[in-house]
C-alpha positions in Angstrom: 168.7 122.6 16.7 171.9 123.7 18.7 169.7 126.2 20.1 167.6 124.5 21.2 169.4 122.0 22.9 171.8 125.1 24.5 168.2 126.3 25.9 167.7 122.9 27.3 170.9 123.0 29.1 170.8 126.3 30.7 167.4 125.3 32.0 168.3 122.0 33.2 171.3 123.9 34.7 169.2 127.1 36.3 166.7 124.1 37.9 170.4 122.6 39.6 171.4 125.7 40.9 167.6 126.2 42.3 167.7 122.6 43.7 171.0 123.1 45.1 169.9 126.5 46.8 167.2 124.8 48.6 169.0 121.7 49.6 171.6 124.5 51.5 169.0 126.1 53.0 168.4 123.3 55.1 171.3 121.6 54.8 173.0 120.8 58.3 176.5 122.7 58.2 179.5 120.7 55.9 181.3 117.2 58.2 183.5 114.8 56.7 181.1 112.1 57.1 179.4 110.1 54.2 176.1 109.8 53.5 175.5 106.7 55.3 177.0 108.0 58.2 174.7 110.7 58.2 171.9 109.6 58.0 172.8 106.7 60.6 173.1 109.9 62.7 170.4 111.4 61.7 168.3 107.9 62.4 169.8 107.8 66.1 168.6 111.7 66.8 165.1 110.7 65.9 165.4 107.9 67.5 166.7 109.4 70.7 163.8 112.3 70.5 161.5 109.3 70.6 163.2 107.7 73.5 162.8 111.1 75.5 159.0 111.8 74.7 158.7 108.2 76.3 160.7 109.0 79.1 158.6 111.7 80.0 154.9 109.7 79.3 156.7 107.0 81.2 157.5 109.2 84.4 154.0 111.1 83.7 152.4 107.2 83.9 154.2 106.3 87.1 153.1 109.8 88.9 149.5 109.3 88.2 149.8 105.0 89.2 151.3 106.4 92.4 148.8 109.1 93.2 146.2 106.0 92.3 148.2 103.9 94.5 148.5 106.6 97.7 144.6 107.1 97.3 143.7 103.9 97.5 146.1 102.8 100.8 144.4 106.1 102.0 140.8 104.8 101.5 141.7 101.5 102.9 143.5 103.1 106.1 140.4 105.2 106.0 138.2 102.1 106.6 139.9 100.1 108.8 140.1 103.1 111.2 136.3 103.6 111.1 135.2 100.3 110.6 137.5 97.9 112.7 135.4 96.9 115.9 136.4 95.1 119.1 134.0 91.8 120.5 134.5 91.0 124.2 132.5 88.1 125.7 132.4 86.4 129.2 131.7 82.5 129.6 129.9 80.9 132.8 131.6 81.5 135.6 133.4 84.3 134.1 134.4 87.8 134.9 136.5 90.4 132.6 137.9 94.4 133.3 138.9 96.1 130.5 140.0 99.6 129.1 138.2 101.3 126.7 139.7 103.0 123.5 139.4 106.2 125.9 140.8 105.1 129.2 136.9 104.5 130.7 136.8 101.0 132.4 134.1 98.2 131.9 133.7 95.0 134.2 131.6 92.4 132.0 129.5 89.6 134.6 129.2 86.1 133.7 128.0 84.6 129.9 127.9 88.9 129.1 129.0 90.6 125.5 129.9 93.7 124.2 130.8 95.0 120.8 132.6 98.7 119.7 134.5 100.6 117.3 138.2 100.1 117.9 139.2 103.7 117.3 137.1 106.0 118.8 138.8 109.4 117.8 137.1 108.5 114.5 133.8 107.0 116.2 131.2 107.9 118.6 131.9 106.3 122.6 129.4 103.7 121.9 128.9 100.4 123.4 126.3 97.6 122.0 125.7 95.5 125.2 124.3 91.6 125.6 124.3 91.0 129.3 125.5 93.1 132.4 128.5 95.4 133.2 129.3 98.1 135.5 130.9 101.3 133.4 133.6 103.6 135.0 133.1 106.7 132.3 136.0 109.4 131.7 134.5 112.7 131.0 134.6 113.4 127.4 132.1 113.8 124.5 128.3 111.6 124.8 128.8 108.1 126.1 126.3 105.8 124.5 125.5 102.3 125.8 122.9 100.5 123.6 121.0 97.0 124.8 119.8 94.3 122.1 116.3 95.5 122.6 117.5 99.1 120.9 117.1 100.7 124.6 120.4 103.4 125.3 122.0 104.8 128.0 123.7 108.0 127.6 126.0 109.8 129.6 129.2 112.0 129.8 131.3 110.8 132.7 129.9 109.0 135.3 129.7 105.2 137.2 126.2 103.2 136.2 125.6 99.5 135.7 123.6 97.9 132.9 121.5 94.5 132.9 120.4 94.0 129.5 119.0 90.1 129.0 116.2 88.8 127.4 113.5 91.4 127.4 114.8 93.1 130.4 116.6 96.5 130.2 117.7 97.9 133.9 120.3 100.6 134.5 121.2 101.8 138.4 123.4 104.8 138.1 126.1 105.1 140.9 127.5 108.9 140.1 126.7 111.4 138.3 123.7 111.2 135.8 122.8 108.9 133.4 119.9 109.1 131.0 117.8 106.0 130.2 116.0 105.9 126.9 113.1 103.7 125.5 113.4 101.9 122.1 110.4 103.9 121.7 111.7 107.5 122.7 110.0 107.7 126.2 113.6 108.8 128.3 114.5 109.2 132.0 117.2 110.7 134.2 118.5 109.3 136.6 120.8 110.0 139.4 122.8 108.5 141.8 120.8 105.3 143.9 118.5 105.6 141.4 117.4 102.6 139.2 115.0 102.1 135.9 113.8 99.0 134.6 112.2 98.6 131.0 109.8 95.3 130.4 108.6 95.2 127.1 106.6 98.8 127.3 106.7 99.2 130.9 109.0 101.4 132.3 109.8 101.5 135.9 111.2 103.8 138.1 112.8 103.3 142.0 114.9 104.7 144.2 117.1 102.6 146.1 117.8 103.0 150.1 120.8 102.7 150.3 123.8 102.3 147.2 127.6 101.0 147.7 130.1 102.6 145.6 129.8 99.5 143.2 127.5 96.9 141.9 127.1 94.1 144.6 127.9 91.2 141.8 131.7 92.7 141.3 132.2 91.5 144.5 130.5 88.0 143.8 127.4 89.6 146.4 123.7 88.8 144.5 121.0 90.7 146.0 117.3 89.7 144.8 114.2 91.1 146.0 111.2 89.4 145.3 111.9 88.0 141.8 110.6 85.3 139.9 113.2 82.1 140.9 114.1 81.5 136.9 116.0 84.1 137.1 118.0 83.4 140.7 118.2 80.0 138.6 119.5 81.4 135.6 122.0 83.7 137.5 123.3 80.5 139.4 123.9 78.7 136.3 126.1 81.9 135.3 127.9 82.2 138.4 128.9 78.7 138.7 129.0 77.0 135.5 126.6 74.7 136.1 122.4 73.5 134.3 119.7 73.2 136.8 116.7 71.2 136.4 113.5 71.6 138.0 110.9 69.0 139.4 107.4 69.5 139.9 106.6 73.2 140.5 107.6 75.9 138.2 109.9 78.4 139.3 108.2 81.2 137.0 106.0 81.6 138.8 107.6 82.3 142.9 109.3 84.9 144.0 112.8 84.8 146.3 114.2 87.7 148.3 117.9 87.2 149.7 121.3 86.6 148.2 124.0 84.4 147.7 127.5 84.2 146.7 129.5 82.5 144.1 132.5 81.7 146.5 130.6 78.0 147.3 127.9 76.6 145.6 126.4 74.2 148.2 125.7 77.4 150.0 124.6 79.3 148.1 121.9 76.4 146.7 121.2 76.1 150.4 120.3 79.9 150.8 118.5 79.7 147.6 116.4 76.9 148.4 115.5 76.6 151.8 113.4 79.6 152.5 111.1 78.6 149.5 110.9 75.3 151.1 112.6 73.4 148.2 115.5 70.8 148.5 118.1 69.6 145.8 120.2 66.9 145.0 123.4 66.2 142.6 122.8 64.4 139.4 127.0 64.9 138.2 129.2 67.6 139.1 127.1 70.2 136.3 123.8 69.0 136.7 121.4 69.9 139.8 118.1 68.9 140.0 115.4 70.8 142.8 112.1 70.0 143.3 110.1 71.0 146.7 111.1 69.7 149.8 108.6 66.6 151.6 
């Protein structure tokens, strides 16, 4: 029996010693501290591993949020560059001069509208133009000028005028040379004192006698030759801010050569209407009414 139980001992005591062994071989080195105090420490190391790994994923996050962030105000700075457009319109009685994004110069006429990319060193020189105006181009890459109709005009550097209202599309090129092209293709050169119209599918062709160094209307000069009186009319009403109404013959359908100016309107109603034997009268201080003369 006291054999056994001497057996016993020395075995529970061998599996001590083996425990023990172990235990040292990982054992952190001796310290006065307790147990308690030990593992507290051992408890704040962990816990201040942990607070580093987070550290890390944290400043990881906040590189890629920023990158995010930076590609995004890119894209937007992107658009507004490419996409942000300028819209420039005249009223009756109206003129306007104004620099383009690339230091060529536009003169809009009366009740006249144009529309175009605000930066152009990201853009095409293009123009989308309701109305008239008289360009002053600085040499540089294709110059594009495009009427509601879908008719263009292109050029490089050069002085031309465009009319582009209702379905008429005229250009009159005043230096250098300017090519006119048809919604449908068709296309024409001109050069200077040379002027195209396009009428629906008609396009038209002239050379002019003899050309100023500008368009006769920046100078408040209108010059018609033989064209329907509507449109003397509706140029009138432009000029001088002002509806006419008329009585008992249908200005469609005659045809006025001369001029007038927008410097006084009684004279220039006088000019108008007395060669096509035609008189006129006030109805207010906006409102004209001519009907043919007895």
């Amino acid at each position: 029996m006291n054999g056994n139980t001497n057996k016993q001992n020395k075995a529970e005591t061998d599996f001590s010693a083996l425990v023990d062994m172990v235990l040292d071989s990982v054992r952190v080195p001796s310290s006065s501290r307790s147990k308690e105090e030990a593992w507290l420490l051992l408890v704040q190391n962990i816990s201040k591993q942990s607070n580093e790994i987070e550290e890390k994923k944290s400043k990881n996050l906040g590189w890629k949020i920023s990158v995010v962030a930076a590609s995004i105000l890119l894209i937007l700075t992107f658009s507004y560059l490419k996409y942000s457009t300028v819209s420039l319109n005249t009223s009756r009685g109206q003129f306007l001069s104004y620099s383009l994004p690339d230091g060529s110069e536009v003169l809009l006429n009366a009740c006249s509208k144009i529309n175009f990319s605000r930066y152009w060193f990201l853009n095409p020189r293009e123009i989308i133009l309701e109305g008239e105006a008289f360009f002053r181009v600085k040499k540089g890459k294709t110059f594009i000028v495009k009427g509601h109709a879908g008719h263009r005009v292109e050029v490089v550097g050069t002085q031309f005028n465009v009319n582009s209202r209702d379905s008429i599309f005229s250009v009159t090129c005043f230096e250098g040379t300017v090519k006119v092209t048809h919604r449908l293709g068709k296309s024409i050169m001109l050069i200077k004192g040379e002027t195209s119209t396009i009428k629906g599918t008609e396009f038209t062709f002239k050379k002019l006698n003899q050309i100023s160094s500008i368009p006769a209307w920046t100078n408040g000069e209108f010059y018609f030759e033989s064209i329907p009186l509507r449109d003397v009319f509706d140029e009138l009403m432009r000029q001088y801010n002002i509806s006419i109404i008329s009585r008992n013959f249908n200005p469609s359908e005659r045809f006025y050569t001369g001029y007038f100016t927008n410097k006084n309107l009684r004279q220039a109603l006088d000019w108008i209407t007395m060669p096509m034997s035609l008189q006129y009268s006030f109805i207010n201080d906006t409102t004209i009414q001519i009907f043919p003369a007895e």
